[in-house]
C-alpha positions as CSV (number, residue, x, y, z in Angstrom):
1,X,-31.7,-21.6,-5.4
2,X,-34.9,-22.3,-4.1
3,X,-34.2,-20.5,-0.6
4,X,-33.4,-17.5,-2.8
5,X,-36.9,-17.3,-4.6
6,X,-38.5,-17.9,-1.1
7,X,-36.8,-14.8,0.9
8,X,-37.6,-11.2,0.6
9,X,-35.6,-9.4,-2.0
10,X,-34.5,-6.8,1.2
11,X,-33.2,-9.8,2.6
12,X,-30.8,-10.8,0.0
13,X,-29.9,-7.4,-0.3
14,X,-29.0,-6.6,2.9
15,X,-26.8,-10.1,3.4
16,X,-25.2,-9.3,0.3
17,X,-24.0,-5.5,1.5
18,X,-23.3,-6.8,4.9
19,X,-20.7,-9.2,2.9
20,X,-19.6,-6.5,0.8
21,X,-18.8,-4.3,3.6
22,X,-17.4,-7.2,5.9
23,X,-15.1,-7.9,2.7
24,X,-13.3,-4.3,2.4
25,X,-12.5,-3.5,6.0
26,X,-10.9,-7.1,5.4
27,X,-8.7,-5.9,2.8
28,X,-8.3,-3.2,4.3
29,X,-6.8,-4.5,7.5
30,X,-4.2,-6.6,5.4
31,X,-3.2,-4.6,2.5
32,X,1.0,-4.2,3.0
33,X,1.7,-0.8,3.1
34,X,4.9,-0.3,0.9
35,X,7.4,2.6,1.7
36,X,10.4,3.8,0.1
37,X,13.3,6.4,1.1
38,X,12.8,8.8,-1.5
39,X,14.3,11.7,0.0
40,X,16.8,11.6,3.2
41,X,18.8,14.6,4.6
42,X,19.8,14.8,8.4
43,X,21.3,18.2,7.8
44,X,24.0,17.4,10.1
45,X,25.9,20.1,8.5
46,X,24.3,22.9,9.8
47,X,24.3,24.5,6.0
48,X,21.9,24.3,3.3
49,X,23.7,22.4,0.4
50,X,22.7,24.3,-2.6
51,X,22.8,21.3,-5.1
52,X,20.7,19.7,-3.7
53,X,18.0,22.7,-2.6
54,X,17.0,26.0,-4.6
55,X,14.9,28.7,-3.6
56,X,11.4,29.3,-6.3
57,X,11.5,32.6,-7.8
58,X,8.8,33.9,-7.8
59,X,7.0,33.1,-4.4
60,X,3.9,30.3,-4.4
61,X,1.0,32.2,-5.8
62,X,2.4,35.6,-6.0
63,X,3.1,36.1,-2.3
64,X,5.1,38.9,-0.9
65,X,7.0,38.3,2.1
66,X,11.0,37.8,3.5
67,X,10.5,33.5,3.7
68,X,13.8,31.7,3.7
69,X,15.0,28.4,5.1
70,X,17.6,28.1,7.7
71,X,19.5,24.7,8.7
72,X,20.5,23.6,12.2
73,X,20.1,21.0,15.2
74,X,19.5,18.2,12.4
75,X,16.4,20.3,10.7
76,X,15.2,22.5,8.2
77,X,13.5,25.5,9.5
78,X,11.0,28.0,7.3
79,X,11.6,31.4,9.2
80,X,10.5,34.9,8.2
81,X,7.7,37.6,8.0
82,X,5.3,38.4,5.5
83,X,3.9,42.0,5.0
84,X,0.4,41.1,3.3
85,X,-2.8,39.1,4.9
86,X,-1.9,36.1,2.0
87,X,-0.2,33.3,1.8
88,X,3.1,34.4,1.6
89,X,4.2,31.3,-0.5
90,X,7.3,30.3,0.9
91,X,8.7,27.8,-1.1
């Protein structure tokens, strides 16, 4: 305690952030990261089950355009055009 009352208060302070900081990129390197399969499709089928997906009416934030998804060589593709400078909003 002594040793405490005898250094600089900018002393303390900057051992004390310099263990703060050394502590989080600590916990940082060994936090677990935990995943989980929410969603898995290898659309093997070539076709787009429609159970499972639905085209939004209307498009994301009012777009205008000719956006529509098209299955094939184990992915899902977003094709088409859009006709205004916007965001066409394929969803």
């Amino acid at each position: 305690m002594r040793d405490f009352i005898k250094k600089p208060l900018w002393h303390v302070i900057r051992s004390h952030a310099f263990f703060a900081i050394l502590i989080s990129l600590c916990q940082a390197t060994i936090q677990a990261q935990i995943s989980s399969v929410v969603f898995e499709d290898d659309f093997s089928s070539n076709a787009i089950d429609p159970g499972t997906y639905e085209q939004a009416t209307p498009f994301f934030e009012g777009g205008v355009g000719d956006i529509h998804a098209e299955a094939g060589d184990g992915v899902m593709r977003f094709v088409g055009t859009t006709t205004q400078q916007w965001w066409s909003g394929g969803t």
